[in-house]
C-alpha positions as CSV (number, residue, x, y, z in Angstrom):
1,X,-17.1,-42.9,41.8
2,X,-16.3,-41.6,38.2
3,X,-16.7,-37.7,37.9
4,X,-18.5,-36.7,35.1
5,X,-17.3,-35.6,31.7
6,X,-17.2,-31.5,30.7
7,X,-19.1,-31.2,27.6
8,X,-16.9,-29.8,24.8
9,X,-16.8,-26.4,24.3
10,X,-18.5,-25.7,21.4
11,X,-17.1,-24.7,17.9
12,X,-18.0,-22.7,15.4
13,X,-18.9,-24.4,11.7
14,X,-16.8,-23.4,8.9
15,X,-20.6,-21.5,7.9
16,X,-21.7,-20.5,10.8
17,X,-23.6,-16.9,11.5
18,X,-20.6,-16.5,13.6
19,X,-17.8,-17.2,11.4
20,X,-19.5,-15.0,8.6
21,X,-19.7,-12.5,11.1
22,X,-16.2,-12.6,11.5
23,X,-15.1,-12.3,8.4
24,X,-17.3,-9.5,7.5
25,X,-15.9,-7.7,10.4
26,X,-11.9,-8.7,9.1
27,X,-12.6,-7.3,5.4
28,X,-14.1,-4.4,7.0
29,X,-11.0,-3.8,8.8
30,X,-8.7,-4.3,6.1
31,X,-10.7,-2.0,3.5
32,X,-10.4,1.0,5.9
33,X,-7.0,0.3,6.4
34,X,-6.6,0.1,3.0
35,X,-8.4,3.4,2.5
36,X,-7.3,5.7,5.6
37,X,-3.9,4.5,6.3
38,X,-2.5,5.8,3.0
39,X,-3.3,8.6,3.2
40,X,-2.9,9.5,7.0
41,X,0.9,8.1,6.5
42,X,1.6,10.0,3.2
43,X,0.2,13.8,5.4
44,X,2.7,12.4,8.3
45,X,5.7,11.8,5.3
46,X,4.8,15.4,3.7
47,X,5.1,17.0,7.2
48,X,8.3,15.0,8.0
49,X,10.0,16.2,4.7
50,X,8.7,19.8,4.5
51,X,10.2,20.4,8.1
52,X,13.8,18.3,7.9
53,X,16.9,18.7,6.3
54,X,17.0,16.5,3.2
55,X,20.7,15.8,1.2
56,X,20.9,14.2,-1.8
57,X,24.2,12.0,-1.5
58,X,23.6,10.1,-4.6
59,X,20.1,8.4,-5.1
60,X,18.9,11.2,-7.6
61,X,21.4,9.3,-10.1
62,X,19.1,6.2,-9.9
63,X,16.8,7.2,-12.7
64,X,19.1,8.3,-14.8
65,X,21.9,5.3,-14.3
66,X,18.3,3.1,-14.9
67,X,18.0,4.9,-18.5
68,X,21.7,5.1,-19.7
69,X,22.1,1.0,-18.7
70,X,18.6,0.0,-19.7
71,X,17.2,-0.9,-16.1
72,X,18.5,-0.7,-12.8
73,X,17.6,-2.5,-9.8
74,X,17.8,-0.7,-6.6
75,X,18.5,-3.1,-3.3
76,X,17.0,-1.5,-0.2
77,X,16.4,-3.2,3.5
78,X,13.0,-3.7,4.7
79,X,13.4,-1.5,7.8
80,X,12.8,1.8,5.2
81,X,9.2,1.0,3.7
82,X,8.0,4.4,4.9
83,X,11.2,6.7,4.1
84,X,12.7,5.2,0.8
85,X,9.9,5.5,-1.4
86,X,8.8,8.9,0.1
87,X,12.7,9.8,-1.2
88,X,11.5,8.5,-4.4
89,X,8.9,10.5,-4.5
90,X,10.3,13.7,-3.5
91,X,13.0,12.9,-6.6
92,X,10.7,12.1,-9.1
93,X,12.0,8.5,-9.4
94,X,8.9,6.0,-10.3
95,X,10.1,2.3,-9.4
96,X,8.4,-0.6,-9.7
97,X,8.2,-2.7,-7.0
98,X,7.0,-6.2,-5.3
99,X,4.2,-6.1,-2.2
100,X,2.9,-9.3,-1.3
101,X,-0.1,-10.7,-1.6
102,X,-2.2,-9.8,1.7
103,X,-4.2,-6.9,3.7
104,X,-1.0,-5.4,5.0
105,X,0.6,-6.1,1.6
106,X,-2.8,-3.9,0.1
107,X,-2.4,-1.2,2.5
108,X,1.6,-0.8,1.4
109,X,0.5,-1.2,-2.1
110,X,-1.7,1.7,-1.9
111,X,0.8,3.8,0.0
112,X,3.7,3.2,-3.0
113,X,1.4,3.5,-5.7
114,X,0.2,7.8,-3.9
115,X,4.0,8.2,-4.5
116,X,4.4,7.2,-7.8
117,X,5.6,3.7,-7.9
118,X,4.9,0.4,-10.2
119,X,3.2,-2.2,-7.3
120,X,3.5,-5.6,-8.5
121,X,1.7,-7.9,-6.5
122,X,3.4,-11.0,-5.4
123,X,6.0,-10.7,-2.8
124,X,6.7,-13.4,0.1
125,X,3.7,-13.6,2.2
126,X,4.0,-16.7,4.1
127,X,0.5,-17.9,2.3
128,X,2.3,-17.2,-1.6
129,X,6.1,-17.4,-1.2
130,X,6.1,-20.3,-3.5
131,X,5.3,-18.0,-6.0
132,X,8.1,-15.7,-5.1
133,X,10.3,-16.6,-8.2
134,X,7.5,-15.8,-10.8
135,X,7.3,-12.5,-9.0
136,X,10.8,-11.8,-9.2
137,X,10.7,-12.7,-13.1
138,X,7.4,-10.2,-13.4
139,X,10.1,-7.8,-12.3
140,X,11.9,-8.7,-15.3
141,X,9.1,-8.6,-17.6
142,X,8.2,-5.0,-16.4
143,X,11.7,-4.2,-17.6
144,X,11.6,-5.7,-20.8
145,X,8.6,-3.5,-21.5
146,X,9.9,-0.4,-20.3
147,X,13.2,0.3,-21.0
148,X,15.4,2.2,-18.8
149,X,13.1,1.0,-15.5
150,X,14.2,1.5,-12.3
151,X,13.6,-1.5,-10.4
152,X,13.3,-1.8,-6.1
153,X,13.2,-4.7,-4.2
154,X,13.5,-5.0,-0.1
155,X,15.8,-7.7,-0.4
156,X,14.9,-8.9,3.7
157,X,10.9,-9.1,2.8
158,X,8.4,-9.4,3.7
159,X,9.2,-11.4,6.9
160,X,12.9,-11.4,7.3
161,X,15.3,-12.2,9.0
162,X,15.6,-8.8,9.2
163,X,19.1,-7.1,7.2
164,X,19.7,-10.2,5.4
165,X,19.7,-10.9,1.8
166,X,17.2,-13.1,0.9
167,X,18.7,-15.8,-2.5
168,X,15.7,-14.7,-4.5
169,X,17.5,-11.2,-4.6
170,X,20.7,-12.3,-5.1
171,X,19.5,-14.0,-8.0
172,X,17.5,-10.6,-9.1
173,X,20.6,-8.7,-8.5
174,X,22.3,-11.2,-11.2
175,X,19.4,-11.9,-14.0
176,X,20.0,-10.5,-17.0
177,X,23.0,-8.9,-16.4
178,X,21.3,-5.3,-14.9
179,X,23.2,-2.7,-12.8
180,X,22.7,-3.2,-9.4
181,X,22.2,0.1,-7.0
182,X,22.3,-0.1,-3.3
183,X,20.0,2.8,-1.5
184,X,20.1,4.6,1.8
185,X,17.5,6.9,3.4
186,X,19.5,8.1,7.1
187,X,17.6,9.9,9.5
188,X,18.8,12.2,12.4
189,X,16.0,11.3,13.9
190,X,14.0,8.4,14.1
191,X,11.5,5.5,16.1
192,X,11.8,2.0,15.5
193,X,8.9,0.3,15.8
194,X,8.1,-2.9,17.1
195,X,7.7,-5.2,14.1
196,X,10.2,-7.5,12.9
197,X,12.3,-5.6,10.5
198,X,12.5,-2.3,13.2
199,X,10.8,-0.4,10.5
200,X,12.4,3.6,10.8
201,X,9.6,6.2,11.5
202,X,11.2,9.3,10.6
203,X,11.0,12.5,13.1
204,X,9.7,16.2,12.1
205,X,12.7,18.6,12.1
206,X,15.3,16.2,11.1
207,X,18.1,15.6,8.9
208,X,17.8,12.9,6.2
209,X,20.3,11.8,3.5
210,X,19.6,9.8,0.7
211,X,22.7,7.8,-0.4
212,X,23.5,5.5,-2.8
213,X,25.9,3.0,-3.6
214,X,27.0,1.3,-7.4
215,X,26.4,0.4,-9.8
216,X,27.4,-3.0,-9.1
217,X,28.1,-6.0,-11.5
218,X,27.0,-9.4,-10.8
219,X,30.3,-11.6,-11.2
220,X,29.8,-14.5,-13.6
221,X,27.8,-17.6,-12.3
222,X,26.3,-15.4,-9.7
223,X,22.9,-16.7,-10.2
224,X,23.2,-20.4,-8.2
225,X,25.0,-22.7,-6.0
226,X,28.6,-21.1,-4.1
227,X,28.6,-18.1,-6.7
228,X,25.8,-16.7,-5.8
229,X,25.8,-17.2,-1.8
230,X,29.4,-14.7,-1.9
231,X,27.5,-12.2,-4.1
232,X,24.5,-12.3,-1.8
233,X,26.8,-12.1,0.8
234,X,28.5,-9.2,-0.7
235,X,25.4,-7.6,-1.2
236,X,24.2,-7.9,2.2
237,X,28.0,-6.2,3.5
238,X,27.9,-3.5,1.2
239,X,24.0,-2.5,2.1
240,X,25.7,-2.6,5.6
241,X,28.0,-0.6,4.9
242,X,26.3,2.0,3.2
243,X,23.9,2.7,6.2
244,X,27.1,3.1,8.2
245,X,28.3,5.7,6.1
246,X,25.4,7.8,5.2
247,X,24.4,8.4,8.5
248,X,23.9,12.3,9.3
249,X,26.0,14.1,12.0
């Protein structure tokens, strides 16, 4: 004797009141994420900074070696979204910068532009990383019309692996022939949250340095095939190395 079939489970349609629903309820979400977050994370940054210890071991040069070369592009790793551009800030340094194309990439966008920097939108979300490389050259572009721009770039974004050089910034770090500045924010004290890059929370009461490394030169040919695998390579040991160094006692 044959059991019976199970009805399917029913699905929503693509226009359902259901699915509307849910969308109305995910842009709801990401606007006051995009509205609050901001500004909640800048008051926590403030605090952080007004209470700690902060040294300036070189990264106040990065404006001015930007202006005297023409541009500059600064090379910075993923994990220090919150604590490199709140640096910035506190140096008067105004980058411009890729965030990609997405809710979480609006709510960073937000955050960067409260403390002073250039958001370009277009970095690697997984839905737009084709467009990465006209991204990277809108980088350029910003450059050409403003001279002596400092230019940043997470070079393990936006979804790693996590302290590896992505080729797309290799190749930045070799366009055009433009100083290349590695950066450093150190913390005493710090959480790493659980995301995929271990992105550094900072810690009231701390001691922070902000360090800096170059200006480095792109050798020639840097830009493709085995040339520019040893520069990314070298750009990935010396980013290394700098957060060795620069870490407070």
């Amino acid at each position: 004797m044959t059991r019976p079939r199970a009805a399917p489970a029913r699905r929503s349609r693509p226009g359902s009141p259901r699915r509307r629903l849910a969308r109305r309820l995910r842009r709801a979400g990401a606007w006051l994420a995009a509205t609050a977050l901001p500004a909640l994370v800048l008051a926590y940054l403030r605090l952080v900074w007004r209470t700690s210890r902060v040294e300036d071991a070189g990264l106040g040069r990065a404006g001015a070696l930007a202006a005297e070369h023409g541009c500059a592009i600064a090379l910075v790793w993923h994990e220090q979204a919150l604590v490199a551009p709140m640096a910035c800030r506190a140096l008067g340094l105004r980058p411009a910068t890729l965030v990609s194309r997405s809710d979480a990439g609006e709510v960073a966008a937000r955050l960067l532009e409260r403390q002073g920097f250039r958001a370009l939108r277009g970095g690697s979300s997984r839905r737009a990383s084709r467009h990465r490389p006209l991204a990277l050259r809108a980088l350029l572009r910003h450059a050409e019309r403003e001279p002596g721009a400092l230019l940043a770039l997470a070079v393990d974004g936006s979804h790693g692996p996590a302290r590896r050089v992505k080729p797309g910034a290799a190749w930045l770090a070799s366009a055009h022939g433009h100083p290349v500045l590695l950066a450093h924010v150190a913390c005493r004290f710090g959480v790493r949250l659980p995301t995929w890059d271990g992105l550094v929370l900072p810690l009231p009461f701390n001691r922070i340095r902000l360090a800096l490394a170059g200006p480095l030169r792109a050798p020639p040919g840097a830009a493709r095939g085995e040339a520019r695998e040893r520069w990314r390579a070298e750009l990935e040991a010396g980013l290394a190395r700098l957060a060795r160094a620069s870490a407070p006692a």
